[in-house]
Steps between C-alpha positions, in 0.01 A plus 500: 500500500325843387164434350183732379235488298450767263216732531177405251551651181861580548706421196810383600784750284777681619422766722254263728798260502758733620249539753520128590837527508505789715341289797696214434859726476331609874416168625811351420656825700350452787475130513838405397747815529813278502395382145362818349888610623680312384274417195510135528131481392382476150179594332413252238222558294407422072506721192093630582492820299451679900838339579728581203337825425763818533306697783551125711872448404566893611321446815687164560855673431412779736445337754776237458252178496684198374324352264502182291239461192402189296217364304245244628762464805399616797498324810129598626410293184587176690303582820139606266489128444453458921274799484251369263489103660380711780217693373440241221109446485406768716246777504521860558234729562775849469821629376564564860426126598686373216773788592495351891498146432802569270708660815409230711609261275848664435559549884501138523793436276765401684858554500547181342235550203733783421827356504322211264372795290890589431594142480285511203532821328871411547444172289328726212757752519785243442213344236507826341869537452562181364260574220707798434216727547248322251194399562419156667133319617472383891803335637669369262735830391777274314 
């Protein structure tokens, strides 16, 4: 997993996300050159303006990043929920404490909490096709 914070008073647009990218294209690299080679990995991030903005999509091409975009879909959206029952009701003093407590909490995640992340953004996905695309509340998607 490749995580960061983004520096105070950065706004998150293209050029700071290629950035991102950047260390994450390197990460993935290093960490995992058997994917990276044979591009069995996939990026898969929404429509934010950062991530379908031309400068992003150039970068992306350049560097041969597979990528796979969709709105209100993506997985890390099923692990926030175990994020937040963990720092639920608590007090920071800093950015840097909340910014700590954060990391600690997603080194804990387990293998598991993942695969059940993908379980469930599966589920939606499937949801999501079924409704041909349209809009749907919670669960339901029929």
């Amino acid at each position: 997993m490749h995580k960061e914070f983004d520096p105070r008073g950065q706004t998150v647009n293209s050029r700071f996300y290629c950035e991102v990218l950047r260390r994450l294209r390197d990460k993935v690299r290093s960490h995992h050159p058997q994917l990276w080679r044979e591009q069995t990995w996939l990026l898969h991030h929404d429509n934010a303006l950062a991530h379908t903005a031309v400068l992003t999509q150039q970068f992306l091409a350049a560097n041969k990043i597979p990528t796979h975009r969709t709105n209100d879909l993506a997985p890390c959206d099923f692990l926030f929920p175990k994020m937040k029952l963990k720092l639920k009701g608590r007090r920071f003093d800093t950015i840097e404490d909340i910014q700590a407590e954060t990391h600690k909490v997603l080194d804990t995640l387990t293998e598991k909490n993942f695969q059940d992340a993908f379980k469930k953004w599966r589920r939606r996905w499937d949801q999501c096709l079924r409704a041909g695309g349209n809009y749907f509340e919670g669960d339901g998607g029929q």
